[in-house]
N, C-alpha and C positions, 0 to 999 in steps of 0.2 A: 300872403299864402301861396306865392308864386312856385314852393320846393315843394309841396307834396306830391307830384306826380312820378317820384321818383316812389315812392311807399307802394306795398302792396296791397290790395282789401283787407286781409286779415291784420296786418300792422296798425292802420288804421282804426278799425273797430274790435272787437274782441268776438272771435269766433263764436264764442258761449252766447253773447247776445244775440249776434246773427242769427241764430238756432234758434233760438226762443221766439225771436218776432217771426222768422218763417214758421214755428212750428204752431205759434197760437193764430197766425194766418191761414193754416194747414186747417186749422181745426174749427177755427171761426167757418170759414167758407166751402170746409168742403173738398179743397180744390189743391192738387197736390202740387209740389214746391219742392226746388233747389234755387241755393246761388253760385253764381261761378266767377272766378275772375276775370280778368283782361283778356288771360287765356283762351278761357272759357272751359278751365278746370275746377270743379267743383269745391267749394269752401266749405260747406255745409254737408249735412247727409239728409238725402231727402226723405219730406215730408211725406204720408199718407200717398204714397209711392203706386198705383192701382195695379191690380195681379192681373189686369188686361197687359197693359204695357209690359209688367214685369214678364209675361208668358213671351209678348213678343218680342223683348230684348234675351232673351236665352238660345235663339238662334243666330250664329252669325250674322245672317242674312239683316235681321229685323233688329240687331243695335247697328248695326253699317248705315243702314235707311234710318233708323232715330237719330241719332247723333249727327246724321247729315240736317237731318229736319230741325233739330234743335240749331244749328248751325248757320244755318239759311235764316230762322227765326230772330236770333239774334243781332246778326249782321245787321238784318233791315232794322229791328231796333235805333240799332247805332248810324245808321243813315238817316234814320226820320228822327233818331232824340229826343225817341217817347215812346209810351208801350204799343206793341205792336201783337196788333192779334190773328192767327193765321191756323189754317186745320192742316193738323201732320199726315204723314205718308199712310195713316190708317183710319183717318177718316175723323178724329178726335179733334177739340178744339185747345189750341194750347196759346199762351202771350208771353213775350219776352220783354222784362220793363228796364231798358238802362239804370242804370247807377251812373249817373254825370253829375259831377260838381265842377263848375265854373268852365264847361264846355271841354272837361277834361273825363275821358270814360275810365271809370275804376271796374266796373263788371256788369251782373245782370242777375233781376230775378227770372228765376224759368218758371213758369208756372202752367195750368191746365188738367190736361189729362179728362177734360168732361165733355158731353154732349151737350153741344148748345143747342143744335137747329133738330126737329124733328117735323120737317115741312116735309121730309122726303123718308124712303124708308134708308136712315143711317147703317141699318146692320149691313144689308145686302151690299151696300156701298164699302163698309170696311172690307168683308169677306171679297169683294170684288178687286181690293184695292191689296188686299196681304195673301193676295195667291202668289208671288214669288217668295213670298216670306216661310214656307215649309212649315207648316204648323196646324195644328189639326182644327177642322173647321167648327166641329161642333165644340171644342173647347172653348177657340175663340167664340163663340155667339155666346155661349153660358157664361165667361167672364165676360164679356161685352154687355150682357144686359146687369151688370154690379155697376156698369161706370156712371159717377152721377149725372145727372142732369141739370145744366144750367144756363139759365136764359143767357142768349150774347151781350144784352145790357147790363146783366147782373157783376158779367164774367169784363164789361167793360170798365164799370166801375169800378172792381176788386182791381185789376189791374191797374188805375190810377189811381188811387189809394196809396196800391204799392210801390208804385213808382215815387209819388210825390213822399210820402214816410221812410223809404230808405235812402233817397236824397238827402234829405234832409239829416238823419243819423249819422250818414259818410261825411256830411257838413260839418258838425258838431264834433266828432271825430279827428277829423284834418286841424282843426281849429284846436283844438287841445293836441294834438302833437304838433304843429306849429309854435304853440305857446312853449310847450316843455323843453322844444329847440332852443329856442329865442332864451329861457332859461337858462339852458345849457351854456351856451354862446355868452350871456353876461354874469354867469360863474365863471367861464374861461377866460374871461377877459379879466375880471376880475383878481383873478389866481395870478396871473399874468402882470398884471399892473402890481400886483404885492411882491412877486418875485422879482421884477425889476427896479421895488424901492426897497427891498433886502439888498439887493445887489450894490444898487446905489450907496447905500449906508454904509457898507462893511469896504468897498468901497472910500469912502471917510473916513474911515476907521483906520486907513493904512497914511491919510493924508495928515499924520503929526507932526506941522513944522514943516514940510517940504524941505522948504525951501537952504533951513538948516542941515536939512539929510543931505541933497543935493551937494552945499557947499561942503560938507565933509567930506563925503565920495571924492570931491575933487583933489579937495585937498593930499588926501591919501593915495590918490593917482599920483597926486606929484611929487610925494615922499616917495612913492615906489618907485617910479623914476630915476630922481635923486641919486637913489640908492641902487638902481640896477637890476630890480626886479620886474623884467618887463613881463612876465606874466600874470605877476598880480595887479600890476597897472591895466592890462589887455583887462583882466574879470572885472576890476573895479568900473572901469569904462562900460562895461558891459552891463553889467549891473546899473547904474547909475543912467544909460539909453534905458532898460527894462522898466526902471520905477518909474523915469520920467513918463515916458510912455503908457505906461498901464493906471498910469494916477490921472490922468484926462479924464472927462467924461464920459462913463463904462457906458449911454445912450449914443455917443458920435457913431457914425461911417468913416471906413476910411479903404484907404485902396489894400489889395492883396499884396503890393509890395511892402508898404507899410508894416502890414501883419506877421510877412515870412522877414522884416528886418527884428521885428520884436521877438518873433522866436527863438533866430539867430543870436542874439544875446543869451537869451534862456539856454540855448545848446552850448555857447563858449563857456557858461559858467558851471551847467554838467557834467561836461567835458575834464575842467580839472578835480571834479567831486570821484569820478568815475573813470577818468582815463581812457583808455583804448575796448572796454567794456561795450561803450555804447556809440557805438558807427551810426551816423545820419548822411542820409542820403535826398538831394534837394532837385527833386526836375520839374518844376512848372512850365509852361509855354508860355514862351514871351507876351501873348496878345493878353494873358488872364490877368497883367502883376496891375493894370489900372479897372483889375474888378472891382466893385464896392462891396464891403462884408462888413458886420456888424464888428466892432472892437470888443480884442479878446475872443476871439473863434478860434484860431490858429492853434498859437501857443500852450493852450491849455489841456488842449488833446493830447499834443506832444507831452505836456508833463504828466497827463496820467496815463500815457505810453509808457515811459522812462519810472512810473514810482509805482503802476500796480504791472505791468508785462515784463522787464526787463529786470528792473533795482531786484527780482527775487529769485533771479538766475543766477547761479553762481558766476556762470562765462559770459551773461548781458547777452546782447544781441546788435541786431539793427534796428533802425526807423529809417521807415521810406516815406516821402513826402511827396505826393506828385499833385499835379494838375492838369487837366487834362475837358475840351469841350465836347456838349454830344450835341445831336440837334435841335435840343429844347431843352437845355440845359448849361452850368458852369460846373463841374467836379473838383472838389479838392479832398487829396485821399491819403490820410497816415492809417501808417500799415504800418505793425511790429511785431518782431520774431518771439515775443513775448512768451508769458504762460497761457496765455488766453484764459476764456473764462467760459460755464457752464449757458446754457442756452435761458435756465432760469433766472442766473446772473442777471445776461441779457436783458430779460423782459422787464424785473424789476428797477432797472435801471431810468426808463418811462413811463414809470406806476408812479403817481403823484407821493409816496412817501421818500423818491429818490431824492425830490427837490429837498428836505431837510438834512442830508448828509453834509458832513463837512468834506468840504476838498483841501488841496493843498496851494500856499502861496497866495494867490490869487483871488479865491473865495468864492470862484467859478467850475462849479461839475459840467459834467455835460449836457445834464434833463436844461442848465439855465442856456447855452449855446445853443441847444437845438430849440428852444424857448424864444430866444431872443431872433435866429434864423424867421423863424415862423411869425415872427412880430411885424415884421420888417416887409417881410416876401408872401407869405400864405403859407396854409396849412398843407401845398404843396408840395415844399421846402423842409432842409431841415435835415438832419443826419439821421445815418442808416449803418447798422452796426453787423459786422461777421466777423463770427470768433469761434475758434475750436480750440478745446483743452489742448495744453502742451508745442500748439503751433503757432498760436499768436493773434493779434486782434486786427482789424482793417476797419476805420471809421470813415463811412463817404459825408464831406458837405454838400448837398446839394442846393446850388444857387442858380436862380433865374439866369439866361443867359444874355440879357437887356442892361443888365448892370455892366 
């Protein structure tokens, strides 16, 4: 349960409850109640609120000195890491009880607002104590003799009570959104591990005979040859690196020069589909080409650059490919002059119904690339997409820069 300190109060338990056990605390005791966060911004609305107090938080004056009082109260709370009972700037006796789970502070109950001690005369003592506070004296004594009265043992017990009961709820709390994480975390892995044995598969599905395919490709290179057709021997070639290549293990690493070699095929074979259409542009920095990327990250952006931004242009465009380091980081960036695409587009693209789309060639979209990215690296990692209608789309990989 080492993450939940990252949660806020309210995340943790449900505001509505909170309410309910302050307000039947309210009511049980007497003793009026808020809770507040980490802050020390109130969660709740407070309980049996007293129209002493309330009279003297309606001058500037006398919420400046409460809210300080509440402030100071609290603090020491979180220093001693228990409820703590103290009389406010008017003379009333008030307790501030941490909310700590596992030595980690989530908030506080504020509670009081009573007369505990009547050893002495407490009126004369408030009246003495709220003359900077601007406020009419006789009002103050006529709502000052409403405020309860309760013994400081009484008011000590309620206070750990409270302490001990709302600990324990933020416990129970923590520990069901812990769990729901941990949930979450082995459906994602889960989704994950079935995406990468669809992949696999489909994968196989392109492996019929190999080795047959292969010798034909050659074959036919060397008729082309033969015969003086050196560019359908260059595609053939080409083709024939592409399959070999992408028929390996869709699980291996392999380096960045690898990847921009297996594209390379892919763009000499679009190239005669497409002609002068589709300009590519290759500038990586020397030091990234022995980066490790997962296989099949490259290539496959590039082709649905070239079949959904470019193939619907009548005059095509460019792809630019770059590479480029930042300081806690590897980037590799196609960008194309494409049609681009709607910002809804976008989003549905890593809504988990994107991973059932069919893609082209390869059997690989992008939700599986930035999927496999994040397998490999963390949730970190992983591509990052900008695209505006009519100008074109820019996909970042972003990889750890240790590889």
């Amino acid at each position: 349960m080492g993450n939940y300190n990252r949660f806020t109060l309210d995340e943790i338990v449900n505001t509505q409850i909170l309410q309910e056990i302050q307000d039947k605390f309210s009511e049980t005791t007497g003793i009026a109640a808020v809770i507040v966060d980490v802050d020390g911004k109130p969660v709740t609305k407070p309980s049996k609120f007293t129209d002493f107090c309330t009279y003297v938080r309606s001058s500037p004056e006398g919420l400046a000195r409460c809210m300080a009082c509440d402030d100071r109260g609290g603090r020491k709370a979180i220093e001693q890491q228990r409820p703590f009972i103290y009389r406010c700037h008017g003379g009333l006796t008030d307790f501030a009880a941490p909310i700590i789970v596992q030595n980690q502070y989530l908030g506080a109950f504020l509670a009081g607002q009573v007369v505990s001690d009547q050893a002495f005369d407490t009126k004369q003592e408030m009246l003495k104590l709220l003359k900077p506070v601007s406020r009419e004296e006789n009002v103050l004594a006529i709502l000052f003799d409403k405020v309860a009265v309760v013994p400081e043992k009484q008011l000590k017990a309620a206070a750990d009570l409270l302490y001990v009961m709302a600990s324990y709820i933020v416990e129970m709390g923590i520990t069901n959104v812990v769990q729901k994480q941990l949930m979450a975390e082995m459906q994602a892995k889960a989704d994950l591990e079935k995406l990468l044995r669809d992949t696999e598969f489909k994968a196989l599905q392109s492996q019929i005979n190999p080795h047959f395919l292969f010798n034909t490709l050659n074959t036919i290179a060397r008729l082309s040859l033969l015969e003086g057709a050196e560019r359908t021997q260059e595609v053939v070639h080409a083709l024939s690196d592409l399959l070999r290549t992408n028929l390996r293990d869709i699980a291996e690493m392999r380096t960045l020069a690898e990847e921009i070699k297996s594209m390379e095929d892919y763009l000499t074979i679009q190239k005669v589909r497409f002609g002068d259409r589709i300009q590519a542009v290759i500038d990586i920095h020397p030091d990234l080409m022995k980066t490790s990327i997962p296989t099949l990250s490259v290539q496959p952006l590039v082709e649905n650059a070239i079949i959904h931004g470019l193939e619907p242009k009548k005059d095509g465009g460019h792809i630019f490919i770059k590479g480029y380091r930042e300081p806690d980081r590897n980037v590799i960036v196609i960008a194309d002059s494409g049609v681009g695409m709607p910002a809804e587009t976008m989003d549905s693209i890593f809504r988990s119904e994107a991973r059932s789309r069919k893609s082209h060639t390869t059997g690989l979209g992008i939700i599986n690339v930035h999927k496999r990215i994040q397998h490999y690296f963390g949730e970190e990692y992983g591509l990052h997409i900008e695209s505006k209608v009519g100008e074109g789309t820019t996909i970042y990989i972003n990889l750890p820069s240790c590889y």
